[in-house]
N, C-alpha and C positions, 0 to 999 in steps of 0.2 A: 666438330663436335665440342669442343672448348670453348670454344662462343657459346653455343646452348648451353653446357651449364653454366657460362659465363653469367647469361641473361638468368638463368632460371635463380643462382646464388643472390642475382641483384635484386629483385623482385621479391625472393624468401625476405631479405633484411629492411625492404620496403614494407613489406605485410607486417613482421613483425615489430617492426617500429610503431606502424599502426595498433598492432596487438598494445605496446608500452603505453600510449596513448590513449586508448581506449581504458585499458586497467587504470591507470591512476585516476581519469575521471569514475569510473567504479568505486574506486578507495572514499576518493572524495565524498560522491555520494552516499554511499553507505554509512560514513561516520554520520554524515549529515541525518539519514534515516535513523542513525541509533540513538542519535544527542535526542531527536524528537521522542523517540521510542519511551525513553525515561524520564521528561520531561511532564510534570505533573499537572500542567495546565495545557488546554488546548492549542496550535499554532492555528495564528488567524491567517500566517502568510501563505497556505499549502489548502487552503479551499476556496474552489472555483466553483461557485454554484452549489447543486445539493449532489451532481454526479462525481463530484472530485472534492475530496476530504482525505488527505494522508492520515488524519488522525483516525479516523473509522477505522482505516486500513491496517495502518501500523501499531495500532493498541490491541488488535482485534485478536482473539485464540489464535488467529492461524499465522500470526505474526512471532509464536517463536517454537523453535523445537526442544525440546526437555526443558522449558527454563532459556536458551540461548535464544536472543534475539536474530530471526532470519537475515537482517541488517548486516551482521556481525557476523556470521557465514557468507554471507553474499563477499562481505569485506575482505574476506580470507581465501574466497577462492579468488578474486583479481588479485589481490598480492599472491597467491600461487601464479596467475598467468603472466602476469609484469616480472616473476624471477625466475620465470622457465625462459618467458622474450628473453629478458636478458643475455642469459646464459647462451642462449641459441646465438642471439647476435653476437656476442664474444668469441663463440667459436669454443666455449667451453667444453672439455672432455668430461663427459658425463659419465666413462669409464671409472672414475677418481671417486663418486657417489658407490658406485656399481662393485669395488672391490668391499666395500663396509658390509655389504648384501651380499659375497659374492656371486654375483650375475653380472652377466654383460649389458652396460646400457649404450642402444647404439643411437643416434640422431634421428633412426624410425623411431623408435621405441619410446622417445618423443615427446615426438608427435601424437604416434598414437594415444596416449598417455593426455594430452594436451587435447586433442580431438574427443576423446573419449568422456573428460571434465568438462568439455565445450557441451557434449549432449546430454549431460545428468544437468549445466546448469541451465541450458534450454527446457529442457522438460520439465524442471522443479518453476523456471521463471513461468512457464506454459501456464503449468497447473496454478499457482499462485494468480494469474489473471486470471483465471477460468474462477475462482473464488471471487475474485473481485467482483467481476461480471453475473454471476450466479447466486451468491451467497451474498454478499455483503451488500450491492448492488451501488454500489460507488468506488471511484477508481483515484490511486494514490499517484499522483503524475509523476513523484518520483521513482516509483516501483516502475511507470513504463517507460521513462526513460532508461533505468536498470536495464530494464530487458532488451530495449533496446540494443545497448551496449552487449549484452549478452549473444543477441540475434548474430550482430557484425561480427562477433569475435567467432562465432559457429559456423558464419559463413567464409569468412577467411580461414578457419584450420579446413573447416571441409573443403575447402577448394584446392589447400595445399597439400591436405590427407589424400582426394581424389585422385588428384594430377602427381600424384608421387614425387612431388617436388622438395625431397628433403635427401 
């Protein structure tokens, strides 16, 4: 039985190392979408043809929520997923958060926590291509590489959310 959760422990710090990996190219990109975001003249580097124009995309209304560039959220939830990996991979007591709150936070609670973000940022990246596609009718390739990023990061908590491997 110590060997299974031998394997299963090795595996979690495998995924999550992937998770660290995956967020900081997030980071990356996102600052990268916001520099463009503000930037007052067109970038000639980010269109490909007349189907892919970041700038369409990312100047477009639906490119910020009250005022905040979606970029800049985007940005904020992988630095949330890169310092929850962290944490996890350190083997951090998340109890030490949990007494400020007093509630108990346990290595599920998470996850869940982490899975749960993983499905709000699928379905907001969902919907946003579904604009792209629909609406605007031209697509930002760095918004799908995001999502991308997003996809992997939602298939990994869910896989690790399913198999209860925390």
């Amino acid at each position: 039985m110590d060997e299974i959760i031998k394997l299963f422990s090795t595996a979690n710090k495998t995924l999550l190392k992937i998770i660290i990996v995956i967020s900081i190219l997030g980071i990356l990109l996102s600052s990268y979408l916001t520099y463009l975001h503000y930037q007052p003249s067109a970038s000639k580097f980010c269109v490909i043809g007349e189907n892919f124009d970041c700038d369409i995309v990312n100047k477009s209304s639906y490119s910020e929520i009250f005022g905040i560039p979606v970029a800049i959220l985007g940005g904020l939830t992988y630095l949330l997923f890169l310092i929850t990996a962290i944490l996890l991979l350190k083997n951090y007591d998340f109890n030490k958060l949990g007494k400020l709150i007093d509630e108990e936070i346990t290595t599920k609670k998470v996850y869940q926590f982490l899975f749960i973000l993983a499905i709000i940022a699928f379905l907001y990246s969902l919907y946003l291509t579904s604009v792209e596609s629909i609406v605007l009718k031209t697509y930002c390739i760095f918004c799908l590489i995001s999502f991308s990023f997003v996809i992997a990061i939602f298939i990994i908590l869910g896989y690790v959310y399913t198999k209860k491997r925390f």
